[in-house]
C-alpha positions, -999 to 999 in steps of 0.1 A, spaced: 404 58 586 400 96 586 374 110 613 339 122 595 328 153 602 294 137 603 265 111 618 242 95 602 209 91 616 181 78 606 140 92 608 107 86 594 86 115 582 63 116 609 90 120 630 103 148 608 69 166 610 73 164 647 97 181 648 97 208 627 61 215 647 80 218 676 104 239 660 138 215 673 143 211 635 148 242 616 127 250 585 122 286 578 101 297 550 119 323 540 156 310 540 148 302 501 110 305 495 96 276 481 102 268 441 88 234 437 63 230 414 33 211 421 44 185 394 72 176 415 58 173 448 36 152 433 65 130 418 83 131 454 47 116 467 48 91 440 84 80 443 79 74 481 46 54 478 65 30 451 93 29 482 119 46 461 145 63 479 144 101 475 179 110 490 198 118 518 194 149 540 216 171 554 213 185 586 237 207 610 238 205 650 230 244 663 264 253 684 237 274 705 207 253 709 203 253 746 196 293 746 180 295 713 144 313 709 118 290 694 111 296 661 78 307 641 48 321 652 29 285 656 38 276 691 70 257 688 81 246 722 121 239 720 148 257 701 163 246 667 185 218 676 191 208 638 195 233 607 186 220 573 213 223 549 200 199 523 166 195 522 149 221 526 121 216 495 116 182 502 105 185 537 86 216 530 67 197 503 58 168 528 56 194 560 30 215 534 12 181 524 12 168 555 -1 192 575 -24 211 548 -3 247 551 5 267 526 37 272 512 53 308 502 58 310 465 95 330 447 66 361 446 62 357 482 21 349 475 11 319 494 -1 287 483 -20 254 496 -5 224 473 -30 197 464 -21 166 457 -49 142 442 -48 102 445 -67 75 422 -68 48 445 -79 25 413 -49 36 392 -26 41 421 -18 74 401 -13 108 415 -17 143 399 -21 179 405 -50 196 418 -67 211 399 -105 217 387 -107 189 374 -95 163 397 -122 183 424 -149 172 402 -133 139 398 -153 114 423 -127 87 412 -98 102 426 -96 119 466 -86 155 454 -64 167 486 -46 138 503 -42 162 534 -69 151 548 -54 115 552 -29 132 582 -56 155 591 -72 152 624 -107 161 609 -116 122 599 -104 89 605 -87 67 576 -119 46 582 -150 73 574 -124 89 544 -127 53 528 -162 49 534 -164 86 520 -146 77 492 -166 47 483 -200 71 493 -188 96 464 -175 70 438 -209 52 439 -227 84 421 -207 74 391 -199 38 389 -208 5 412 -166 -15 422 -165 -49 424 -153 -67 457 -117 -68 442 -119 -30 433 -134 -23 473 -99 -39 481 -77 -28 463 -86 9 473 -89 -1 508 -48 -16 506 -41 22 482 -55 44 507 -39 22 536 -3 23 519 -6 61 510 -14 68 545 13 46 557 39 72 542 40 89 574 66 61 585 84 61 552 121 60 562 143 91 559 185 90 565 197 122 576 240 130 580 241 153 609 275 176 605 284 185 639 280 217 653 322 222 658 320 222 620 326 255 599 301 275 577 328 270 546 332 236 550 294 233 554 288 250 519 316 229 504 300 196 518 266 205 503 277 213 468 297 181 468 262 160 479 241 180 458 231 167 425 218 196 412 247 214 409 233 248 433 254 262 460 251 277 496 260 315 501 268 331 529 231 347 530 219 316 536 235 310 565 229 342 582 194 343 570 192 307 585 206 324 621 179 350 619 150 322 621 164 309 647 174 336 668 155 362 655 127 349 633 107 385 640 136 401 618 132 376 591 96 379 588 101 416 581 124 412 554 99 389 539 70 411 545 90 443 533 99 422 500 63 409 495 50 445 501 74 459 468 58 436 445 28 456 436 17 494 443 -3 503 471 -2 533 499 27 534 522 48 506 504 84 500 493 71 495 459 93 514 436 95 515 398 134 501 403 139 469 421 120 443 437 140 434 468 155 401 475 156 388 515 194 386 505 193 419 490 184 437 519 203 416 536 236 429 522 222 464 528 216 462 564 249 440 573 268 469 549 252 498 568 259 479 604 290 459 599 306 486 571 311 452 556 303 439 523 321 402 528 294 383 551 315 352 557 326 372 588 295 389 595 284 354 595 306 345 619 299 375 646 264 368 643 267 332 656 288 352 685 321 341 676 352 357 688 374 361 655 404 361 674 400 330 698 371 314 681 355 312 710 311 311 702 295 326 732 255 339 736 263 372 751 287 379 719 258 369 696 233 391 712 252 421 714 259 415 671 224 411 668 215 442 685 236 459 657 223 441 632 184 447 644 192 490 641 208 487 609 177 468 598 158 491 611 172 519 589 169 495 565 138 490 559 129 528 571 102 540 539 115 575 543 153 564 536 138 536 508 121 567 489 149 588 497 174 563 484 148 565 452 147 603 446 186 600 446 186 573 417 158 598 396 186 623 405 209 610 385 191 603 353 176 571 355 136 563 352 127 525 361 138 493 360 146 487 325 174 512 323 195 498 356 215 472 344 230 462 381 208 456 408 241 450 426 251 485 414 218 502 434 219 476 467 260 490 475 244 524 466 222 523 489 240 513 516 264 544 510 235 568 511 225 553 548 256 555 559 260 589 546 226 598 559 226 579 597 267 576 606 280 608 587 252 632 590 253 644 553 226 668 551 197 652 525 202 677 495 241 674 496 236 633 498 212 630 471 232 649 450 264 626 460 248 590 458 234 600 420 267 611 408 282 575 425 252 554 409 254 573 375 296 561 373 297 528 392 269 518 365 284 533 338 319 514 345 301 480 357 317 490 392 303 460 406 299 435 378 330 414 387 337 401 427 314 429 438 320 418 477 356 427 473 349 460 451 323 471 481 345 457 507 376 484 489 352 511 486 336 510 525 372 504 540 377 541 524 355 553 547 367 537 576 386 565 587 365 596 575 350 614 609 328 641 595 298 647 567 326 666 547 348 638 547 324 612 532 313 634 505 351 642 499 359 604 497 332 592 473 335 623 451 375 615 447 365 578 439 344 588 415 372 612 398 396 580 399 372 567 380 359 588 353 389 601 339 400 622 307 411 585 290 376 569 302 355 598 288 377 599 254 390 562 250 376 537 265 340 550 270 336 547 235 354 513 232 323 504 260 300 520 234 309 489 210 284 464 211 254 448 207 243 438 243 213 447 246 214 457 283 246 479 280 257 501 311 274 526 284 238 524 265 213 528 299 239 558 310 232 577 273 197 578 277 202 588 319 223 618 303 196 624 279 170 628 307 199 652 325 203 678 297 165 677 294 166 663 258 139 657 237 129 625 221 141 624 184 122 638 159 99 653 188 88 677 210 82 651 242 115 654 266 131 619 273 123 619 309 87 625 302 85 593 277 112 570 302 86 580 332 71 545 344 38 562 353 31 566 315 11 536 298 -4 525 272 -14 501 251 27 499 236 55 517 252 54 555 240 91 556 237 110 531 215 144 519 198 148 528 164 175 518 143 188 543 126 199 526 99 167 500 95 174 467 95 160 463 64 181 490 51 212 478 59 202 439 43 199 457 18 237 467 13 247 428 26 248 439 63 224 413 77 245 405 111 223 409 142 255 416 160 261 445 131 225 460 126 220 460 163 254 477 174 237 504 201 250 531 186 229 526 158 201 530 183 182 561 194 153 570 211 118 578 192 78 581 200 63 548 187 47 566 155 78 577 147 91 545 146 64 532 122 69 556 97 110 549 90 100 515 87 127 501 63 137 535 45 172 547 42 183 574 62 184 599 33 153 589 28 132 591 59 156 621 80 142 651 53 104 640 61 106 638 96 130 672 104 104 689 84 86 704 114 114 714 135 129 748 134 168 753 126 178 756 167 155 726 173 175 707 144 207 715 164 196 704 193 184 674 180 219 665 163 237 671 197 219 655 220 210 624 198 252 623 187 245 623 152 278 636 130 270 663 105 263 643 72 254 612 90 230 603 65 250 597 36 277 579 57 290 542 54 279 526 81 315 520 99 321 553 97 287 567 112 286 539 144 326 553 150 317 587 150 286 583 169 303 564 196 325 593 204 295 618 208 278 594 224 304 596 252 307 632 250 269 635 254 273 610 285 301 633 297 278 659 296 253 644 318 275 633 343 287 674 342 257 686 348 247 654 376 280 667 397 281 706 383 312 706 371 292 730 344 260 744 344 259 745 308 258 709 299 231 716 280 249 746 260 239 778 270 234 806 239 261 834 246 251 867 232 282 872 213 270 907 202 268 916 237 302 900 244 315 923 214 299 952 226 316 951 262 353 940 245 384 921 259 385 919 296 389 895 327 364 869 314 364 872 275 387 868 248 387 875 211 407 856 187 403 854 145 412 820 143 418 786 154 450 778 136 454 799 104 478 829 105 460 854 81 494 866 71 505 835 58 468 823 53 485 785 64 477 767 97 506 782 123 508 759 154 520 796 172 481 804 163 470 772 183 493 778 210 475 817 219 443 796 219 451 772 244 473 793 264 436 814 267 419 784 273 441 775 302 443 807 315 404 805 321 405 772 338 429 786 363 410 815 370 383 815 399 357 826 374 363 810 341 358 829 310 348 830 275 366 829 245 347 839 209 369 824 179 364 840 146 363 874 160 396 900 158 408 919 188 390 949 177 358 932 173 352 925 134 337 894 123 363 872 107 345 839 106 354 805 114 356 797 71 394 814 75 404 783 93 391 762 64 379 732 82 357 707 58 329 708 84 322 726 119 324 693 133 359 684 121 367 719 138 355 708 168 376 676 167 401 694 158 401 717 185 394 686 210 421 668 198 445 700 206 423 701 241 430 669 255 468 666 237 484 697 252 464 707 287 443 672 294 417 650 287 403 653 325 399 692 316 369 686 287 339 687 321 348 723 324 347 734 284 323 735 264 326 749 228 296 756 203 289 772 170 268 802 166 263 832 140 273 871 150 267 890 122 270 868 82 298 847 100 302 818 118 319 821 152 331 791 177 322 800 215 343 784 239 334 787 277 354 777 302 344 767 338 369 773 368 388 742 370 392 720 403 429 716 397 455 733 383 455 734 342 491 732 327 495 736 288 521 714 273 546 725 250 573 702 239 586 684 274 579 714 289 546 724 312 536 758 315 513 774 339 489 804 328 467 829 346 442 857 335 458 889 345 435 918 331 417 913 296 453 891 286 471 856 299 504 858 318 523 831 327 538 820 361 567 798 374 584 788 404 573 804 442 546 829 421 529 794 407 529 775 434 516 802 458 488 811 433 477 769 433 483 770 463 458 800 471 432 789 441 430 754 445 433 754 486 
């Protein structure tokens, strides 16, 4: 026969009680606050006075019991020799019975559980009003175990208070006598615990408890090491429950925020990641109990010196000025409240970063705010941490593991951010994300961030986005809300009836509530001429860009309007994130005087051309045209300064117009010119251009300015790559030693 890794030993409850008073068996409130309900304490009460068994506990020897700190603030006298494993509500329920404590609720409230007894009916039930009125029933049976009044004066109480209401018979007198004598008699109902030895490990402890528990729930490593902290440092554990009891509601000098409402295992993480740089706690776990990782060896000096890390890095943790600081960062980056962070996972790792950046690395508070939005603002966006976010965070802090310096942090989590967001994310998959139904969509929550970013405005309004998303503004319904916008009822109309169809989020965007109730069920055709009555042309262009609606989107299938959409959508969210990092300060498009540009000609900075891709000789599309356009374009991202570049005007200054390029629509002129963008210099490029249509004179122009790129900008053509540089008001082109010495001056 194998050797168990287990005793079995066996207890009553009042032997239990004993000693979890005196603290030699572990039970800490906080490890998992208490989510019994009332109803099932009351069951566990009922099963145990019928003498049915209630199931096996699960208890593990402390390696470190002769040095351990008592537990608790009541006046235990001897260290936790045992740690509950598998138990834990049970004996709180009879510990909180028992003795007549309160319990901590999931909202970290407390709460005194009453448990009433009809000794007639043998029944129990849960306090309540009712049962308080009841003289038929003893409405707390605390005060059996209490050591206010004997078992003798509480039946002679009982039978004091019954009497006001109805006369018992001798064999009723009994039989309430023998109830109140077996219910108090519970205190030697027998419990049989398996003690694991203390030799075992934390894994095979976990393992052994989901194998034994019926419920199907699991350990995690927080567990564990919040189960170390009541023992040897239950001062630290009562301030992570404090600190997560003070977020639930607002008041002076809080952590309440409008973004998350810690978890003990929440902060936790944060505090291990900031003073470990770890995100896997299995090992953390294992130097807090003082164990050597090479040897194995366990020894109380080892643990102390962990915990003395552990207790600074909580410290910072739970600092209010880094919490709110950590806040501002996250309101940085676009983002309002709650309902618009789809990872809580996504903001505990980012927090971490920012105290690390802030305490270890010195990043100077502007510079650090700034960093920690733009890395919240992608790893939401691409679900950074939505699958095995230990080994994602574990990858991303072992990046910084040999940075020395403020510049080197910033460097590091800016280039993972670049890895990231690429030309292919922003232009392929980015809209593939865009997609779906799911209600809580990273892709969807990181539109309307963008839309606070460019300083949009609500549809159909003059209220910004960020003014309506702000948490501070209530009323009786939310001021801001979905609309479809093609209704519901609209689109049943045509046989699309599909929740998973009507609800795609890019049929979604943001209006004011009235707004809302005035579409109702109307077509778009219908209800868009009504609504944009009010709102002057620019404000009409405005409102098409930054809501990504297509030219013509009205009268569109419905296919074909979500596919477009999707791809603005993504360029809007682009344009957020470009303005979050500065790539351009124009994400929301500045207006160029072109007349002024005109006026001061060709030079350094500004180009002319007549067209896109039409030669006016031939009055057909000439890829040669395409090619002087691009080789411009490129030409300004390798320049330190930029440029701009006006399309539809000749070298000498005449309106031409965009019409010569005969396009259907300005839209499918931008595509085009997109398309031409990201084919022959490079999707990554599109955060430093940004192209728009304006009038000069009776023609339509298309203004193209170009931001200094943070690489070098090659322009394909055929297998070849060619490298272009302003030189004067014209674009020349370099090779060999000249290139490399001018990257290697530029982009130093």
């Amino acid at each position: 026969m194998s050797k168990t890794l287990f005793t079995e030993v066996r207890y009553d409850l009042e032997a239990l009680v004993k000693f979890i008073e005196l603290g030699e068996l572990a039970l800490p409130d906080l490890q998992r606050p208490f989510v019994w309900s009332n109803a099932k304490v009351r069951d566990l009460f009922d099963s145990m006075y019928r003498g049915y068994p209630v199931g096996y506990l699960l208890f593990w020897q402390n390696a470190l019991a002769t040095d351990a700190k008592a537990i608790g603030t009541e006046g235990k006298q001897k260290p936790a020799r045992l740690l509950i494993v598998d138990g834990q509500q049970r004996l709180t329920s009879l510990y909180a019975v028992l003795r007549g404590v309160p319990v901590v609720r999931e909202d970290y409230t407390p709460e005194k559980i009453e448990i009433a007894f009809n000794p007639l009916t043998q029944e129990f039930q849960v306090g309540d009003a009712a049962t308080r009125k009841d003289k038929t029933v003893l409405p707390d049976i605390s005060v059996l175990w209490s050591n206010h009044l004997s078992l003798f004066d509480l039946v002679k109480t009982y039978f004091q208070s019954i009497a006001t209401v109805r006369q018992l018979d001798d064999g009723e007198r009994q039989r309430v006598e023998q109830a109140i004598q077996r219910l108090y008699s519970l205190r030697a109902y027998p419990f049989t615990a398996l003690e694991l030895a203390s030799t075992v490990e934390d894994d095979q402890v976990a393992e052994v408890f989901v194998r034994i528990n019926s419920q199907g729930k699991s350990l995690v490593q927080s567990d564990f090491i919040l189960t170390l902290m009541s023992v040897y440092w239950d001062e630290g554990r009562t301030q992570l429950e404090q600190f997560c009891r003070d977020a639930k509601a607002p008041k002076a000098k809080s952590p309440h925020n409008h973004f998350i409402k810690p978890s003990p295992d929440q902060l936790l993480r944060i505090a291990v990641g900031l003073g470990f740089q770890r995100a896997r706690l299995k090992h953390v776990y294992s130097l807090l109990r003082g164990k050597d990782l090479d040897t194995g060896a366990v020894t109380a000096e080892r643990r102390a010196e962990q915990f003395e890390t552990f207790k600074g890095a909580q410290a910072e943790t739970l600092d209010l000025a880094h919490w709110h600081g950590f806040f501002n960062a996250i309101r940085q980056a676009g983002y309002r409240n709650d309902s618009m962070v789809s990872s809580e996972t996504a903001l505990v790792y980012s927090y971490v970063l920012y105290l690390l950046g802030r305490s270890k690395f010195k990043v100077d508070e502007g510079s650090l705010r700034k960093l920690i939005a733009q890395w919240f603002f992608m790893s939401s966006l691409t679900a950074r941490y939505s699958s095995s976010p230990e080994s994602t965070m574990e990858f991303d802090l072992a990046r910084l593991r040999g940075v020395k310096d403020a510049d080197g942090f910033v460097k590091t989590l800016q280039a993972a951010c670049d890895e990231e967001l690429t030309g292919d994310f922003w232009s392929i998959t980015l809209p593939g994300k865009l997609a779906t139904s799911a209600a809580r969509s990273p892709a969807l929550f990181a539109y309307y961030a963008a839309l606070v970013l460019l300083d949009a405005r609500v549809l159909f309004s003059k209220q910004t986005v960020s003014d309506l998303l702000d948490p501070s503004v209530s009323g009786p319904r939310n001021a801001i809300e979905k609309h479809h916008l093609f209704p519901k009822g609209h689109l049943a109309s045509v046989g699309i009836a599909s929740a998973r169809d009507t609800n795609q989020i890019a049929n979604y965007a943001l209006v004011e509530w009235g707004d809302n109730a005035k579409i109702s069920k109307d077509a778009p055709a219908k209800y868009l001429p009504a609504l944009s009555k009010g709102l002057a042309a620019q404000e009409l262009l405005d409102m098409h860009r930054w809501h990504a609606l297509p030219d013509g989107w009205a009268a569109m299938q419905y296919s074909e309007f979500l596919e477009k959409r999707r791809e603005i959508m993504a360029r809007v969210i682009r344009d957020g994130y470009a303005r979050l990092v500065g790539a351009h300060e124009h994400a929301k498009p500045k207006v160029l005087d072109v007349p002024a540009l005109v006026k001061g000609g060709e030079g350094v900075t500004t180009e002319f051309k007549s067209t896109l891709r039409t030669n006016l000789h031939t009055r057909k599309p000439d890829p040669k045209m395409e090619f002087t356009v691009l080789r411009t374009i490129a030409g300004f991202l390798n320049a330190a300064s930029g440029g701009t570049l006006v399309i539809g005007v000749a070298d000498d200054g005449a309106p031409v117009g965009v019409e010569e390029d005969g396009f259907e629509s300005e839209d499918k002129m931008l595509l085009h010119f997109d398309n031409l963008l990201k084919d022959r210099i490079g999707g990554q490029f599109t955060l430093y251009i940004h192209p728009h249509f304006t009038s000069y004179e009776d023609k339509r122009v298309l203004v193209i300015d170009a931001k200094p790129a943070g690489s070098p900008a090659f322009l394909k053509e055929g297998d070849n790559q060619r490298f272009f540089v302003r030189a004067g008001a014209s674009t020349a082109e370099l090779s060999g030693h000249q290139m490399q010495q001018f990257i290697q001056q530029r982009f130093k």
